[in-house]
C-alpha positions in Angstrom: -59.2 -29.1 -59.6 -59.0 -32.4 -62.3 -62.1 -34.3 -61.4 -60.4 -37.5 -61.0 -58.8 -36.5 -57.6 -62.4 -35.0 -56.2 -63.4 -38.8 -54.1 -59.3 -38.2 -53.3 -59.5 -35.2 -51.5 -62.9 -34.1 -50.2 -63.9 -30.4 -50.5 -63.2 -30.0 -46.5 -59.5 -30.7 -47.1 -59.4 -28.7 -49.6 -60.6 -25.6 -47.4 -58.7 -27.0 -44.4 -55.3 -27.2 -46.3 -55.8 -23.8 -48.5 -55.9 -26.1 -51.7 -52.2 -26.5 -52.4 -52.6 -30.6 -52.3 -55.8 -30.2 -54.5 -53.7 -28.2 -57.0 -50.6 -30.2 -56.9 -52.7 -33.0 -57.3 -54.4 -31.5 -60.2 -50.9 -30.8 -62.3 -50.1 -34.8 -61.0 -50.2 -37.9 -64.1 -52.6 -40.3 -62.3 -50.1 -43.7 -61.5 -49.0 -46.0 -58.8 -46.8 -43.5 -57.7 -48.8 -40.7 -57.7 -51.2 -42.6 -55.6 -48.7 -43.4 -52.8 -48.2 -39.8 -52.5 -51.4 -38.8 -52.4 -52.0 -40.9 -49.2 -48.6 -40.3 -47.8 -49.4 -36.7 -48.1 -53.3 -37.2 -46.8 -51.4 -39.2 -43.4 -49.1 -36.2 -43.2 -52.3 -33.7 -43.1 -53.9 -35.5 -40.9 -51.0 -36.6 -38.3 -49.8 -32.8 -38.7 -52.1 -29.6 -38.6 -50.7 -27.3 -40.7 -49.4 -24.1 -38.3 -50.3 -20.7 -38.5 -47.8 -19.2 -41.6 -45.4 -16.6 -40.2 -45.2 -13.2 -41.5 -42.5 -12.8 -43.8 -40.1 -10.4 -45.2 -40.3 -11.5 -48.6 -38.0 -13.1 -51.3 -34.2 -13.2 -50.5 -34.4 -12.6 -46.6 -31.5 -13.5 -44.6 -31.5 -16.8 -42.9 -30.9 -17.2 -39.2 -27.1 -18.1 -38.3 -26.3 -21.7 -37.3 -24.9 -22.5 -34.1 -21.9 -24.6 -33.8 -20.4 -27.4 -31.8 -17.4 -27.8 -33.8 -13.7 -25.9 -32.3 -12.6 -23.5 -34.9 -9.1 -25.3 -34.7 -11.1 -29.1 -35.3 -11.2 -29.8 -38.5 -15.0 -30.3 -39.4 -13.5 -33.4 -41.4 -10.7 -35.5 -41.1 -9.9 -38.7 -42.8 -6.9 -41.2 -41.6 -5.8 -43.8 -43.9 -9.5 -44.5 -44.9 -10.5 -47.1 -47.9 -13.4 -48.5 -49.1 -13.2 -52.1 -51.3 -15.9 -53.7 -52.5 -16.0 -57.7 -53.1 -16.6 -58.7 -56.8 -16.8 -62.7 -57.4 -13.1 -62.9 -58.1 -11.5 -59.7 -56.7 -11.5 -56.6 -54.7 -12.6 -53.4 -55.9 -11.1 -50.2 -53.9 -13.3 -47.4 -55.0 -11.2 -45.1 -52.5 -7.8 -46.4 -51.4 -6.1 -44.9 -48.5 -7.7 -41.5 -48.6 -6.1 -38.7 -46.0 -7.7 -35.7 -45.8 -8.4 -32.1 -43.3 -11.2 -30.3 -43.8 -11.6 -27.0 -42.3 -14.4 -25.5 -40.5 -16.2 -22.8 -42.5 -14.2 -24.5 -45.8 -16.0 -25.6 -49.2 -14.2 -28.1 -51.1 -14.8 -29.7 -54.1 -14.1 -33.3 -54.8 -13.4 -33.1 -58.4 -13.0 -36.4 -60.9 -14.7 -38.1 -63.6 -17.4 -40.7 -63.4 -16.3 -44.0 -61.7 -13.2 -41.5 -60.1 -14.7 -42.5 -56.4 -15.5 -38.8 -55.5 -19.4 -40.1 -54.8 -18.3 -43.4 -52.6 -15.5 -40.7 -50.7 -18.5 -37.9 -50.2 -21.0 -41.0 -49.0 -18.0 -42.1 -46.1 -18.1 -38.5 -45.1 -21.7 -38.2 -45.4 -22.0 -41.4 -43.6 -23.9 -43.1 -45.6 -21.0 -45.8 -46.3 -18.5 -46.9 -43.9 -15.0 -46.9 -44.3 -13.4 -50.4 -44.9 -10.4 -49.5 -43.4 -9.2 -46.2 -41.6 -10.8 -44.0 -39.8 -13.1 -41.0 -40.4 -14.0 -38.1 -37.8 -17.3 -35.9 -38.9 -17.3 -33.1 -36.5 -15.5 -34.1 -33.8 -17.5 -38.2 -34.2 -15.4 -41.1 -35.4 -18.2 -42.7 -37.6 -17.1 -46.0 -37.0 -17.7 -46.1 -33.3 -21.3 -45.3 -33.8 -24.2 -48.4 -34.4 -26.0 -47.8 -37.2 -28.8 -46.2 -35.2 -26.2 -43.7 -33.8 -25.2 -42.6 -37.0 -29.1 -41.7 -38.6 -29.6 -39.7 -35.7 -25.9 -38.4 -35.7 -26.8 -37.5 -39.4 -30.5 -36.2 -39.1 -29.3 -33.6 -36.4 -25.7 -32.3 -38.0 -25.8 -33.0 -41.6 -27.4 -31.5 -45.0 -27.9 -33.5 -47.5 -28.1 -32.3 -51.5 -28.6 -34.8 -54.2 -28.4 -34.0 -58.1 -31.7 -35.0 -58.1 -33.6 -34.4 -55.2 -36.1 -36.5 -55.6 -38.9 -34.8 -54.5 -42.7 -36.0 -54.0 -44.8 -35.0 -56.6 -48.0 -35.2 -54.6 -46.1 -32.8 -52.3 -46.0 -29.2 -52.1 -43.0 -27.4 -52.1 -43.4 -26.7 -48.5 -44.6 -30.5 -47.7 -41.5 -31.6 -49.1 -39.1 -29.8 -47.2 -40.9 -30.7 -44.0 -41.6 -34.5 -44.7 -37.8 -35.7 -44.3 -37.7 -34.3 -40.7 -41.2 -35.6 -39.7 -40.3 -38.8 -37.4 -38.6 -36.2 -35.2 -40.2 -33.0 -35.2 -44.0 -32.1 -35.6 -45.1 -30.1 -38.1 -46.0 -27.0 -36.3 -42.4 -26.4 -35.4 -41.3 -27.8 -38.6 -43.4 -25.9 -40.7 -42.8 -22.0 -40.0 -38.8 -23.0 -40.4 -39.6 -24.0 -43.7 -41.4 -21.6 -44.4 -38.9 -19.0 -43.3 -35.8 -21.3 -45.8 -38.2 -21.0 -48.9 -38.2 -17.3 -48.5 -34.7 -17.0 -47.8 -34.1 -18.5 -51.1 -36.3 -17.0 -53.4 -39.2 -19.1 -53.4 -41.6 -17.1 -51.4 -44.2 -17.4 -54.4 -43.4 -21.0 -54.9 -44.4 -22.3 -51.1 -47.6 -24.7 -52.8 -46.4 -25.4 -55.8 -45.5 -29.2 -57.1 -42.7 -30.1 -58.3 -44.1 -30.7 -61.7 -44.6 -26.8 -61.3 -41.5 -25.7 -61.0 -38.0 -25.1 -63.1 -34.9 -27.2 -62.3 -33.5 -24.9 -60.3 -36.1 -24.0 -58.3 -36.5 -27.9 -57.7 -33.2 -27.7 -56.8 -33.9 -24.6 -54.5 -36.2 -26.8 -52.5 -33.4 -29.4 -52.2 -31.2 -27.1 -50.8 -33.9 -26.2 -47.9 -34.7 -29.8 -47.4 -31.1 -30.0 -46.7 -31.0 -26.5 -44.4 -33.5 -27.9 -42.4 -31.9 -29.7 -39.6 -29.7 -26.7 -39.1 -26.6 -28.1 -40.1 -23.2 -27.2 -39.6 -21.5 -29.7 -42.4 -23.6 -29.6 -46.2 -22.8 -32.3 -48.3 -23.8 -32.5 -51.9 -23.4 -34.8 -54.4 -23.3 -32.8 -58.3 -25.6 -31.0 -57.7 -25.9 -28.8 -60.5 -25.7 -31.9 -62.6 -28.7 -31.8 -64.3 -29.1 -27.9 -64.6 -28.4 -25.8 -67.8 -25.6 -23.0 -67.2 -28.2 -20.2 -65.8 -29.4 -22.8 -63.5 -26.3 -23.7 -62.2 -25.2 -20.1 -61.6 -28.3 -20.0 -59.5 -27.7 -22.6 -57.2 -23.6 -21.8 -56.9 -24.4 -18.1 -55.5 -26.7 -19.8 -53.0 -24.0 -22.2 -52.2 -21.5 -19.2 -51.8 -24.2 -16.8 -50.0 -24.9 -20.3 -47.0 -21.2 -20.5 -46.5 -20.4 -16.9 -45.7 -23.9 -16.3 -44.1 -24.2 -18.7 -41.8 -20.5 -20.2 -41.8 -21.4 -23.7 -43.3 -18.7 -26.3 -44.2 -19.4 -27.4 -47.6 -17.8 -30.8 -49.5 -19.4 -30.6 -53.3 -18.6 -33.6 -55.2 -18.4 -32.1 -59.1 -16.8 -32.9 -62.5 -17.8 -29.8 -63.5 -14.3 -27.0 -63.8 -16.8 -24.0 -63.3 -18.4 -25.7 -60.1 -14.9 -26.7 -58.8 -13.5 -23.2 -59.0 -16.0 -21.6 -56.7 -14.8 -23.7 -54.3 -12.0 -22.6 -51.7 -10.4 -26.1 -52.3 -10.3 -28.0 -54.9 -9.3 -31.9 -53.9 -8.8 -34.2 -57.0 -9.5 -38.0 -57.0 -8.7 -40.4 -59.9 -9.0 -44.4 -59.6 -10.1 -44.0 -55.8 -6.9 -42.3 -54.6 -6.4 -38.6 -53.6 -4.3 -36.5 -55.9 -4.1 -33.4 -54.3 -5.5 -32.6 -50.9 
């Protein structure tokens, strides 16, 4: 381990924690930010014993159906009328204008346009993380407008996964912490952490479980992303490009996971892309262009 972390993290954490932080922290550029995850990371350890691992099966295991909540004959999403304008100093901007749309149950659709199209502000209504300006739109079987704000994160946090084109994961963070971390306010970690565990495997990074992300290929960051996302057991994914930033082998990686979630464990998936390739492995593919729907 770098000497520069040693007054960081004493030699009992070290052997309490099997070393992972002390190695992560050793392949981490010393900084502001580095710092703040060091002792985010150190309040984690402390605030949540690590559990006992699991045994597992190895790389490539299958994952654990999902239940669902959501009538087979519901659509998982479905979109009335629903616009989203955005006040400038001397107009009105509508980024998505009057967008109707069904989405099946079990369905992955791609929301395919180029930049400033308004797939991203459409996947962020359905994601709820932006609410409709006018219109209405239902998320499994929930009319996101009816819920207060504090409705909605927990509406979110329990049904929806999340994939960004960049994750954004913590460097100070193991693979495994950074999974768990997003879900900490509410679960513990020793429920938490065998689930993660148990994701990791199922996609190939059985070997990868204490690595930093400084440690690891684009598409294995990516990997983690996905399992960050899988964690709250959701029954609607939502991802925003997210082979974006990979190179074509990478991106061929993460689209056969994406195709192996949805007929494994029955996942709706909405994939905002410009990318033809991406689009195509899709069952749908839904075009936008100067915030209205083309083809739906």
């Amino acid at each position: 381990m770098n000497r520069r972390w040693a007054l960081v993290f004493p030699k009992h954490w070290r052997e309490q924690y099997e070393e992972d932080m002390a190695v992560n922290l050793a392949h981490t550029r010393l900084g502001p930010r580095a710092i703040f995850d060091v002792a985010r990371g150190a309040v984690v350890a402390w605030a949540h014993p690590r559990a006992k691992p699991l045994h597992m099966d190895g790389p490539g295991r299958e994952l654990a159906p999902i239940n669902r909540t959501v009538h087979d004959r519901e659509p998982a999403v479905r979109l009335l009328g629903s616009s989203r304008y955005y006040r400038t100093a001397n107009s009105e901007v509508g980024a998505v204008v009057d967008a109707t749309l069904a989405i099946r149950r079990g369905e992955s659709v791609a929301l395919m346009g180029p930049s400033g199209s308004g797939k991203t502000t459409l996947l962020n209504l359905i994601a709820g993380l932006d609410r409709a300006s006018a219109g209405t739109v239902w998320v499994l079987g929930r009319s996101l407008s009816e819920l207060s704000e504090a409705e909605l994160t927990a509406f979110r946090a329990d049904n929806l996964g999340l994939i960004f084109q960049q994750p954004h994961l913590l460097a100070g963070l193991s693979a495994l912490e950074n999974v768990i971390v997003a879900r900490l306010p509410w679960e513990p970690r020793s429920v938490l952490e065998p689930r993660a565990r148990d994701l990791l495997e199922g996609l190939g990074l059985g070997g990868r479980l204490n690595f930093p992300p400084g440690r690891l290929s684009g598409g294995e960051v990516q990997r983690v992303g996905i399992a960050r996302a899988l964690l709250v057991n959701p029954s609607l994914l939502v991802a925003d490009e997210p082979t974006g930033s990979l190179d074509a082998s990478a991106t061929q990686e993460v689209l056969e996971i994406l195709r192996r979630l949805k007929e494994d464990l029955g996942l709706t998936l909405v994939l905002a892309t410009h990318d033809q390739e991406v689009a195509e492995a899709m069952d749908r593919v839904v075009r936008i262009a100067g915030g209205r729907l083309q083809a739906a």
